[in-house]
N, C-alpha and C positions, 0 to 999 in steps of 0.2 A: 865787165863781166857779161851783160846783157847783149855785145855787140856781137855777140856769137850767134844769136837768136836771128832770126828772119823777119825781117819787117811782115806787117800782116798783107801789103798792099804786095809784097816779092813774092810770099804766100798764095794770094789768091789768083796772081798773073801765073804762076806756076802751076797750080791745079786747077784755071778754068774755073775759078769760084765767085766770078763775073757774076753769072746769072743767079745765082745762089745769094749773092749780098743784095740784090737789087729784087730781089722775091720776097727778102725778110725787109728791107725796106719799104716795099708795096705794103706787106700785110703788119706792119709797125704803123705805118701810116693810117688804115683801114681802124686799128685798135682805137690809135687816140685820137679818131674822129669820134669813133662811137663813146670812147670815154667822154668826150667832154660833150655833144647830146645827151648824154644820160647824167650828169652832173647839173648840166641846162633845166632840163627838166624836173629832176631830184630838189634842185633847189629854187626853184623859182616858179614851178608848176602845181607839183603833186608828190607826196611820197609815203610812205607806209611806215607806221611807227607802233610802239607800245605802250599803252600808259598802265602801269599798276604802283599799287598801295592802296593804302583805305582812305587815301582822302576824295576820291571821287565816288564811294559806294554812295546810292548804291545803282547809281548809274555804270560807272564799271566794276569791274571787278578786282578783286587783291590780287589775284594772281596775274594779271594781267591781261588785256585785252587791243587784240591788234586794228588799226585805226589809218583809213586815210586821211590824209592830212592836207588841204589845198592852201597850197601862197597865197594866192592871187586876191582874195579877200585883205590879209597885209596890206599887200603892196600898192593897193590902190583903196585903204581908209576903209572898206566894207564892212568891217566886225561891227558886230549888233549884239546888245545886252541880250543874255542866255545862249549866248555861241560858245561854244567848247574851245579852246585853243590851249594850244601847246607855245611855252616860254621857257627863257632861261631862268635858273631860281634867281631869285637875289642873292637869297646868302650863298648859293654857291654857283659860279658862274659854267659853270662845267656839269651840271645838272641841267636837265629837259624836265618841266613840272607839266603839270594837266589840271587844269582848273577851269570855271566858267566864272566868263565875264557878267559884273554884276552892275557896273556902272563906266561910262565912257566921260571923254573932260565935262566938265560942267556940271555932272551929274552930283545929286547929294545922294550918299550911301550911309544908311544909320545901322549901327551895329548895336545892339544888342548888351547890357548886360551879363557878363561873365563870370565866375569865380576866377578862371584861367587872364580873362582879359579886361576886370576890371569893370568900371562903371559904362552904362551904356553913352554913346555920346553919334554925333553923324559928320561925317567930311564931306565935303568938296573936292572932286578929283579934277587934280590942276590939269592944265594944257596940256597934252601930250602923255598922257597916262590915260592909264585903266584901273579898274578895282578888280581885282581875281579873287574869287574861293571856292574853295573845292566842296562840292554837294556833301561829306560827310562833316557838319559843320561843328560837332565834337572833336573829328579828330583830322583836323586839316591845318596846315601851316600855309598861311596865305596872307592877303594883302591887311589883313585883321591887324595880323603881326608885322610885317615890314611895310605896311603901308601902299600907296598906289605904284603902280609898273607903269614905267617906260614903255610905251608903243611899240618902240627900237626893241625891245628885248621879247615881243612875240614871235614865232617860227612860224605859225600858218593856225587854219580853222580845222575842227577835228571833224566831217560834216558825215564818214561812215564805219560803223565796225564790221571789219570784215570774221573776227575770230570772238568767241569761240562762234560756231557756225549758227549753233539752234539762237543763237542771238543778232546775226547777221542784221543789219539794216541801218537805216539813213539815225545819226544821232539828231536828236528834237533841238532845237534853239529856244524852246520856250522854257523858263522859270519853271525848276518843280516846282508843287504846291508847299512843300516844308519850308520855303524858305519865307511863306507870305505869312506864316505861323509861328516864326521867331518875334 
């Protein structure tokens, strides 16, 4: 049924569409350079994300607050207890979470006493974890509850808010004070 049809190559000899396939060629090519620089970059350098809900108040916001985000601290071991960083959840791996780091391996992190989380006690974060919680320490689902994170499973350091604007500026690494008063 089909051989009724014209090849696309009888097509193009026929209409001169020479230059035409080899223009959209050129600028095909020109595309998925640029795609995959910007992919390069996106993921291995820097990239612009959101973190909202209340477990980071009240450093950010519920509504949400837009955030650069740099790799390069990852990928070569740099994260420093009170850096901001964006990871995968645990419980759900398809989820982006926003918490600061509150102890790296080695480190002992003592938790507190909770009605939520039971009697106070402190761990030891093994080889290749972190301890994450997120600054609203009421209402945060964090390393409290599933324990220390995998290295592996951070995305980058959250080092500036660019949104909402009257807030714009470099986020602090250091320990808020609330947390020295649990």
């Amino acid at each position: 049924m089909f051989s009724r049809w014209p090849r696309l190559a009888q097509l193009a000899q026929r209409y001169n569409l020479g230059p035409l396939f080899s223009e959209i060629k050129e600028k095909a090519g020109v595309i998925l350079q640029a795609g995959c620089i910007v992919y390069v970059f996106r993921e291995y350098c820097m990239e612009v994300s959101v973190c909202m809900g209340p477990s980071m108040l009240p450093t950010f916001n519920t509504r949400g607050d837009v955030l650069l985000l740099e790799h390069l601290s990852t990928h070569f071991g740099r994260i420093g207890v009170g850096d901001v960083v964006l990871a995968r959840s645990m419980q759900n791996p398809k989820q982006i979470v926003c918490k600061r780091v509150l102890g790296l391996e080695g480190d002992e992190v003592r938790i507190p006493q909770s009605t939520q989380l039971g009697p106070g006690r402190t761990v030891v974060v093994p080889k290749g974890h972190v301890w994450l919680q997120g600054d609203n320490f009421i209402n945060s689902t964090d390393s409290r509850h599933y324990g220390p994170v995998p290295y592996a499973l951070l995305r980058g350091r959250a080092f500036l808010k660019v949104w909402p604007l009257h807030e714009a500026g470099l986020i602090s690494s250091q320990i808020p004070d609330f947390y020295h008063r649990i």
